[in-house]
Every structure is written in structure tokens, then in C-alpha cells.
C-alpha positions, 0 to 999 in steps of 0.5 A: 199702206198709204204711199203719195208720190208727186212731182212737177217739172218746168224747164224753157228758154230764159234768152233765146238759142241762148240760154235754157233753164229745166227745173224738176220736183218729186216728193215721196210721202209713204207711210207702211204698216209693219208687223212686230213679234218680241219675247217680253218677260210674262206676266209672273216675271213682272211679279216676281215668279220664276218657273225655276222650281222642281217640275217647273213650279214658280218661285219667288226671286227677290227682285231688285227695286230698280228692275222693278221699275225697268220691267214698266218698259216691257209691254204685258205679252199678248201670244203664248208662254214661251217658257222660263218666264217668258211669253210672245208679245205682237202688235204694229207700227207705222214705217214713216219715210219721207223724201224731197228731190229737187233738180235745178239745170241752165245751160249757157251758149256765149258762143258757138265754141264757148258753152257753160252748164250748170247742175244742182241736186237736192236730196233730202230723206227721212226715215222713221224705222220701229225698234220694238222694246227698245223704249216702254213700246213701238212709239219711239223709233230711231230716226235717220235723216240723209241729205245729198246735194250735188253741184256741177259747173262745165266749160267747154272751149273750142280752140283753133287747130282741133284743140277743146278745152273742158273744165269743170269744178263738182262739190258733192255733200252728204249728210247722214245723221241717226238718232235713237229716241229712246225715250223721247222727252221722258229721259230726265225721269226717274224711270229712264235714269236707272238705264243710264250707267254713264250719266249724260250719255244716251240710254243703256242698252240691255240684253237679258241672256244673250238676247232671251227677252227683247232688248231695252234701251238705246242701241249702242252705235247711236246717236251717229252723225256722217258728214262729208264735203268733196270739192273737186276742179278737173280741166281736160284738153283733147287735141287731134293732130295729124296721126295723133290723138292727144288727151292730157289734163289733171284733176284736184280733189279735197275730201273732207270726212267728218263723223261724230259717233262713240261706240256704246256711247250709253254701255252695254248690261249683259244678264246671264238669265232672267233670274239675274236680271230680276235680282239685278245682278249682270255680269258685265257692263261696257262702255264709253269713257268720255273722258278719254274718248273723242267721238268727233273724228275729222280726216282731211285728204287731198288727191291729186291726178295728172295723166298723159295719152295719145292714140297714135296711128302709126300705120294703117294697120296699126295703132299704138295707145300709151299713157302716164298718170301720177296719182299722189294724195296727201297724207290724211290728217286728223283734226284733233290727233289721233293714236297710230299702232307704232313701229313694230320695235325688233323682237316683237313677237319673240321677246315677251318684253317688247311691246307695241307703241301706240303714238299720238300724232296729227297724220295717219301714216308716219310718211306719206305711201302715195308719192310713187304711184306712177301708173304707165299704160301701153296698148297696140291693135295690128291688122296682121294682114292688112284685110280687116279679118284679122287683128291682134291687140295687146295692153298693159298697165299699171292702177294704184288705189289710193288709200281712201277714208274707207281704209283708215276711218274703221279702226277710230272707233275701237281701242285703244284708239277709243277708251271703254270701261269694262266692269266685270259683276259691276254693281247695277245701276252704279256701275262705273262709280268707283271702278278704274278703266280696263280696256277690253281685250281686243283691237281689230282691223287695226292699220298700222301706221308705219310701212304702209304702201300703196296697193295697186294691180297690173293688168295685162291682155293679148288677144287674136280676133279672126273673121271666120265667114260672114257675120261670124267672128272667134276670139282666143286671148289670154287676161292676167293680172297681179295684185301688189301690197294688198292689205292683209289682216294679222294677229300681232299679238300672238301668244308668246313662242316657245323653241320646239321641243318645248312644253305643249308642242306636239311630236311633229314639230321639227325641232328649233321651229318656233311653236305657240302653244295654246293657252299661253300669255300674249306678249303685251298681256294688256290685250288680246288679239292686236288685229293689224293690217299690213300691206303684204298681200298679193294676188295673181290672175291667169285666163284663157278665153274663148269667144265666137260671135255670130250676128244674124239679122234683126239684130240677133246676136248670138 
């Protein structure tokens, strides 16, 4: 274990009572060792020799040429018979992680009502992470770089008749790239060709009964590259007048979210057993088809915010807080276009003929869902008695979550959004020469792209607070909230109905309901579960609380 971690910092006037700069480096050289434990094929394996016979005598499997020259990959074991033909190998590696941390500062007075600061932040890491046996050994480990960087620029203007002005504009970057170097240098040989199934693509990943031996190859969600640009201009205005406490002002903010990844984007061997896979017979193989998948997938989206409140004082006993956001975005577009589940078409679910649409367009959502997200909030604190020991206070409000990159980035990388070929008994190492593409049968967590609606909560509280004797204080209220629109996850490709009683429904279902007995064909047979998300959840929250507070001296509380 070695870790160095060093710094330096200067900071200091540039013009006096004027301006002043602060400048800030760490760094972070670490260097780990780990352990690593692998089932690898034994030393007979690498021969040929199973222990498949009676009693567990060996027996001579024909191997396949091309395996043979895979099983160079697998390390001779170094622990104990694991049985099957299958024995423990261990050794160690280096976990290499690098990190720079740069903070940059200035701060600017013109005068004593106009001050200017600016920030920058640089963040930049490397991490070295050992996947064992995913190559001929330890030495070629995936390697992932982050980098962040932050820039903040903040006015502040005094105006006369207790008005202040902030204004501030943010650009947030952040970058993070994941390369699997599986075979470094060495992947054009003729070795490390047998692992590719898609020529031009990444290596092949390989897994030998569901995982009895280490997998080889590159894993499949790599290489992936995450870049995101947020730009954002915000400008507030506070203003104190009288009884009232002013605030207003709104927020622009440009996200741009760019990945470039293709799921199996080398495919994917699956082996039943060992001897299988001596023979170089798998039962399946899938992956990426280049030419009907993009692995760049570009959303842009811009968010607006607008808001409106006052604290009102409206006697001495009492104070009224009311408010007003409009909070719309645009509708997220895709730069290359992208392919949205359609308009469920009547009859769906019902009429096995009717099918879903999947359209191709430039937007995520056929119509924008954030035009009417009005967000108005109330609240009041009373002192009933006008002595200071009792108080009642109450608020309500209304909170819409926009719909975020989280939300409509998960379904890019699935089908049919992104084609894969699946090959059942392909034929090892050739699989997809002369095999037409089949999508796999399923689509998961898929949103749709017509009738979506904002999600938002209402929230809402009223309490009584009552001073009981000195330094004691007991508080009975009551919280609710209810959640509206929320995203709820269905099969929308269920198997087709039948009308009770019909074939397979059981004796306890009323007749004229509509039953889907197991085993029955999906309406569109070309899929298997159609996993969508549709806007028709909702949530509710009711509580009584309690609390009693007693402070003691020191500053003891309890």
C-alpha cells in the first residue's frame, strides 16, 4: 500500500481592500494492492480431459481448435481442484488511482454596493480497476477517467430603498469515460480475433455455465463515454418594504446530456458447461448490430424558473408567506432522433391484432408535459395570545419534478430503441455471418411517449406549539402530503384474454371477467414483456407528531 497526497495553497491581495485572489492544489497518488481468486479451467481441461466418466474418470472431449487457443487466456490454476475440471487460481494486482484538485478564487469590490466573485474548480481522476481473467491475466484493467469542472461568476447590487440584486451565471462539466483494455496492443492478433463475434467491435465476453470459470473478454457495457454540459443564468431580487419581504426572480438552465455506449457492443458467449465449451458449442450469443444501432445518444433540454413571494407581517401576531413558481422545460429533443412506444391504439390488450407503434421522431414526448407546472404556496405563523407562548402555524404547497435525463435516458440503450442479434446454437467463433437479426424478447422500463404528465407532490402541515414552563416547549401537529402522476411501471404486452369461463380459468373467476391464462401468446408475438412507464401512480401520506423540547444549560438539549 503506498498512498502520497500533497498540496499547496496561496491566496493574498491583488489590489488593496480591493480585490483578493485564493489559489488551492491537492493531489492523490495511491497505489493499492489487492487480492484476486478465479476458478480457471485445470490443468487436464487445458488438455482436453473431463472428469465426465463413470466414478469421475477423465475422458477425452474433442476440443475445438479455436478454444484451444482461447484456453492460452486462462492462467494454470495455483489452489485446489474444484472439481468438474475446474480448479482455483490467486494472485494480486495493483489498484492505481490518481487524482488533481485545482480550486481557483477572486473576489472583486467596485464598490461598497457592487461586489463581484468568481470560482473555478477542476477535478480530474483516474481509476486503474483489475478485472481478473477478463484478458490472459491481471495486467489489462479497465480503466475509468472523471473529470468535473465548475465555473460560478456572482454580482451583487445594492439599490436604494432596500432593494439587492444577485445575479449569477454556473457552468457545471462533467466527464466520465470507461475503457475495458482487454487486450491492450495485442487485439489485432490472431489470438484475440477468435473473441470477436462482431468484427470491429470490442472483445466478446464469455461465460462458461452461467459463470463456473471466470469470464474472458471485454465486459459488455463498455467502452462508455458520459458527458454533460449544464449552463445556468439565475438573477434575484430581494426587496424589504414596510410589512412586506419581497423576493422574485427566475432561473434559465441548458442541460446538455451526451453518452456515447452500446450495450454488448462486443456480444455475449453463453456455454451450458465446460464440456461445451471445450467442444466450442454455446447456446447462444448476442449482441450489438451496428448497423441498426447508435450508440451516441444526444438529449438536449432547457428548464425554466420563475417565482414570486412575500412575507407579509400583517399584524404583530401574525405573518402570511405566499408564493407562485411556473417551472415549464422544453420537451427534451434527441440529436440524431430517436424511436418512442406510440399511442396505445384502441383495443389493445384485448384485440391480439393490435399492436404498439414505435415511432421515430426528434422529441422525446409527442407534446410537451411541463407547460402547467404552477406551483403556488401558502403559509401563516399566529401567535393566538399575543404572549409569545403559543403559536399556530400551517402551509400548503404545490412541487412538480420535472422530468429529468434520469427519466428518459434509461430506456436508449434497450430494444428496440437499440437492435441486438440473438443467435440460438450460433456457430462458434462465426456466429452472425449468415444469421438474420432477431430482437430479443423484451423491452424494459420503457416510458412512453404520449400522455405523459408532470409528477408532483402536495404537501401540507399545521401545527400548535405551546410553551409549557421554562425552557420546555411541546408541539402536536399534523403532516400530509399526496403524491400525483407518479411513474408506474406495466407489462403492456400481456398474454392475450380470454372471457371467463373459458380454457385454463380457474372455478373462482366470475364469469364475464376477463382472464390471461398462463401460457398464452403475447398480442404482438415479437416481444415478450413490453415494460412501460405510465404517469398513473399516486401516493398518500398522513401523521401525527409529537415533540417536547427541553433546554438545560451549557447548551444541553433534550
Amino acid at each position: 500500500f503506498h498512498r502520497n497526497q500533497f498540496g499547496v495553497a496561496l491566496g493574498g491581495p491583488i489590489k488593496k481592500n480591493k480585490t483578493f485572489f485564493f489559489v488551492n492544489y491537492e493531489g492523490l497518488i495511491a497505489r493499492t494492492g489487492v487480492s484476486l481468486n478465479q476458478p480457471v479451467p485445470d490443468a487436464n481441461a487445458h488438455n482436453g480431459l473431463l472428469p465426465i466418466g463413470p466414478g469421475g474418470a477423465l475422458v477425452a472431449v474433442p476440443m475445438n481448435p479455436t478454444i484451444a487457443q482461447i484456453l492460452q487466456l486462462y492462467p494454470m490454476p495455483t489452489g485446489p481442484e474444484l472439481g468438474g475440471g475446474i480448479a482455483q487460481w490467486s494472485g494480486s494486482a495493483d489498484l492505481p488511482v490518481n487524482e488533481h484538485y485545482i480550486v481557483g478564487k477572486i473576489d472583486h469590490s467596485f464598490s461598497e454596493k457592487d461586489t463581484f466573485s468568481g470560482r473555478y474548480v477542476f477535478d480530474n481522476g483516474y481509476l486503474s480497476q483489475p478485472q481478473v481473467l477478463q484478458t490472459s491475466t491481471y495486467s489489462n484493467p479497465d480503466q475509468e477517467h472523471v473529470r468535473n469542472q465548475y465555473v460560478n461568476l456572482h454580482y451583487t447590487k445594492i439599490l436604494s430603498g432596500g432593494v439587492i440584486n444577485n445575479a449569477a451565471f454556473n457552468f457545471v462539466r462533467t466527464k466520465q469515460t470507461v475503457q475495458d483494455t482487454a487486450c491492450g496492443e495485442r487485439c489485432g492478433s490472431t489470438l484475440y480475433s477468435q473473441l470477436q463475434a462482431i468484427p470491429g467491435h470490442s472483445l466478446s465476453e464469455v461465460i462458461v455455465g452461467g459463470g463456473e470459470i471466470a469470464q474472458i473478454g471485454a465486459l459488455p457495457q463498455y467502452p462508455a463515454n458520459y458527458y454533460m454540459n449544464n449552463y445556468t443564468a439565475t438573477d434575484n431580487v430581494s426587496w424589504n418594504k414596510g410589512k412586506h419581504s419581497l423576493k422574485f426572480g427566475g432561473e434559465v438552465d441548458r442541460i446538455y446530456t451526451n453518452w456515447i455506449t452500446a450495450f454488448l457492443n462486443g456480444g455475449q458467449w453463453n456455454f451450458t458447461s465446460m464440456q461445451s465449451f471445450l467442444q466450442g458449442q454455446p447456446l447462444t450469443v448476442i449482441g450489438d448490430l451496428p448497423a441498426s444501432s447508435n450508440p451516441k445518444n444526444y438529449f438536449h433540454q432547457t428548464l425554466v424558473q420563475m417565482y414570486i413571494q412575500d412575507a407579509w407581517k400583517v399584524t404583530k401576531r401574525l405573518t402570511v408567506n405566499a408564493g407562485l413558481r411556473y417551472e415549464p422545460s422544453s420537451n427534451p429533443s434527441a440529436v440524431d432522433g430517436l424511436t418512442v412506444v406510440g399511442a396505445m391504439p384502441e383495443g389493445f390488450g384485448l384485440n391480439p391484432n393490435v399492436h404498439l407503434s414505435y415511432n421515430r421522431q426528434s422529441h422525446v414526448f409527442d407534446n410537451n408535459p411541463s407547460l402547467h407546472n404552477i406551483d403556488p404556496r401558502v403559509g401563516f405563523a399566529w401567535d393566538l395570545f399575543g404572549d409569545g407562548k403559543t403559536s399556530l402555524r400551517g402551509a400548503f404547497g404545490i412541487f412538480h419534478s420535472v422530468i429529468m435525463p434520469r427519466t428518459y435516458t434509461a430506456f436508449a440503450r434497450l430494444p428496440p430503441y437499440e437492435q441486438l442479434n440473438f443467435v440460438f446454437m450460433p456457430t462458434w467463433p462465426n456466429p452472425f455471418a449468415n444469421e438474420p437479426p432477431v430482437v430479443p424478447p423484451s423491452i424494459t422500463e420503457t416510458p412512453n411517449a404520449t400522455d405523459v404528465k408532470t409528477p408532483y407532490m402536495e404537501q401540507w402541515n399545521l401545527n400548535i406549539e405551546r410553551s409549557l414552563f421554562k425552557e420546555t416547549v411541546l408541539t402536536v401537529g399534523y403532516v400530509g402530503s399526496r403524491g400525483i402522476h407518479l411513474f408506474l411501471t406495466d407489462d403492456a404486452n400481456e398474454p392475450v384474454p380470454c372471457v371467463a369461463p373459458c380454457n385454463g380459468s380457474p372455478a373462482n373467476v366470475p364469469a364475464g371477467v376477463l382472464y390471461r391464462a398462463p401460457g398464452q401468446p403475447n398480442q404482438n408475438t415479437a416481444f415478450g414483456s413490453v415494460d412501460l412507464k405510465f404517469p398513473l401512480g399516486y401516493s398518500y401520506y398522513d401523521s401525527l407528531q409529537v415533540s417536547a423540547q427541553r433546554r438545560f444549560s451549557k447548551g444541553l438539549q433534550l
